[in-house]
PAVEX-598528 format. One record per residue (C-alpha): y, x, z. Coordinates in nm, 3 decimals. Example, Ala and Ser with C-alpha at 12.3 -4.5 7.8 and 13.67 -1.06 7.14 Angstrom:
2
{y=-0.450; x=1.230; z=0.780}
{y=-0.106; x=1.367; z=0.714}
***
This chain:
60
{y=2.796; x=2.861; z=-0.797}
{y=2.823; x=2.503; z=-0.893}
{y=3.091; x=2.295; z=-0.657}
{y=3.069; x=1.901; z=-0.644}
{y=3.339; x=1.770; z=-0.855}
{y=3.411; x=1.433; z=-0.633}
{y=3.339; x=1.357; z=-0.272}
{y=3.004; x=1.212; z=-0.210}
{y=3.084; x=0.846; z=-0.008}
{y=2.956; x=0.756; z=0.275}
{y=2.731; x=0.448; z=0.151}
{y=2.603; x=0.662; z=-0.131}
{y=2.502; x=0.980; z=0.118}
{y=2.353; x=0.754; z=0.345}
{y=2.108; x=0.507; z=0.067}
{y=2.001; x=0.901; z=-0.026}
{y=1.921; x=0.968; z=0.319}
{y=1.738; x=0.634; z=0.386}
{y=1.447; x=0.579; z=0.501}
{y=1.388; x=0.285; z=0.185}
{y=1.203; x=0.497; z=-0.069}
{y=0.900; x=0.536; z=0.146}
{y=0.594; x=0.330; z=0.037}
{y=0.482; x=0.081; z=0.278}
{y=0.132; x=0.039; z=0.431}
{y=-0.125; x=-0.131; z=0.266}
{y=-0.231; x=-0.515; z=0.383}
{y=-0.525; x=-0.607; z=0.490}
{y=-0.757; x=-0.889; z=0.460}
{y=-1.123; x=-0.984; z=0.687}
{y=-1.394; x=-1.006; z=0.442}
{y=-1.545; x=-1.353; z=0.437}
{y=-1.908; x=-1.215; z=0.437}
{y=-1.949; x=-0.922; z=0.665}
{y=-1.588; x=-0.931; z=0.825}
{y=-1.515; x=-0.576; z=0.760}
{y=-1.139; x=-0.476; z=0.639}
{y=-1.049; x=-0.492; z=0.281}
{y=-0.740; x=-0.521; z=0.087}
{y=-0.653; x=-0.829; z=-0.077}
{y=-0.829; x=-0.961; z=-0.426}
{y=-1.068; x=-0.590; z=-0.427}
{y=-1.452; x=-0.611; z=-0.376}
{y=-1.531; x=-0.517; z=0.001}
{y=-1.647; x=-0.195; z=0.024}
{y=-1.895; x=-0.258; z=0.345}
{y=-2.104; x=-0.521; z=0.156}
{y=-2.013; x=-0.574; z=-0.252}
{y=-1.916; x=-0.918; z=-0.234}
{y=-1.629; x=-1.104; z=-0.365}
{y=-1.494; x=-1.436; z=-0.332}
{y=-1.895; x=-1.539; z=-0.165}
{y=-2.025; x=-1.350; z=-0.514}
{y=-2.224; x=-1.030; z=-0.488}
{y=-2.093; x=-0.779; z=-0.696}
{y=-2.171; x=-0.426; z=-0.659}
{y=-2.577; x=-0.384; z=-0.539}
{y=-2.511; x=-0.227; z=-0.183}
{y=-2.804; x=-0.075; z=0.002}
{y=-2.894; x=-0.198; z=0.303}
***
């Protein structure tokens, strides 16, 4: 049965058991053309455009 060789301190326990790891949640940005949500520097999703430019055909 393997048996720690040192004591584990307190600061290092507790970074382990921090919460810090977890990933944070996404931002969000209003799309200038349909002002739908979209994250930051993509192509919106509701209507193609990006930066005022069309990009992806969308139907309507």
């Amino acid at each position: 049965m393997a048996v720690p060789k040192r004591k584990t301190s307190k600061a290092r326990r507790d970074k382990r058991r921090s919460n810090s790891w977890k990933l944070s949640m996404p931002s969000f940005s209003k799309c200038t053309k349909c002002g739908g949500l979209k994250t930051p520097h993509r192509v919106c999703g509701n209507c193609g455009y990006y930066k005022g430019i069309q990009i992806v055909e969308k139907d309507a």
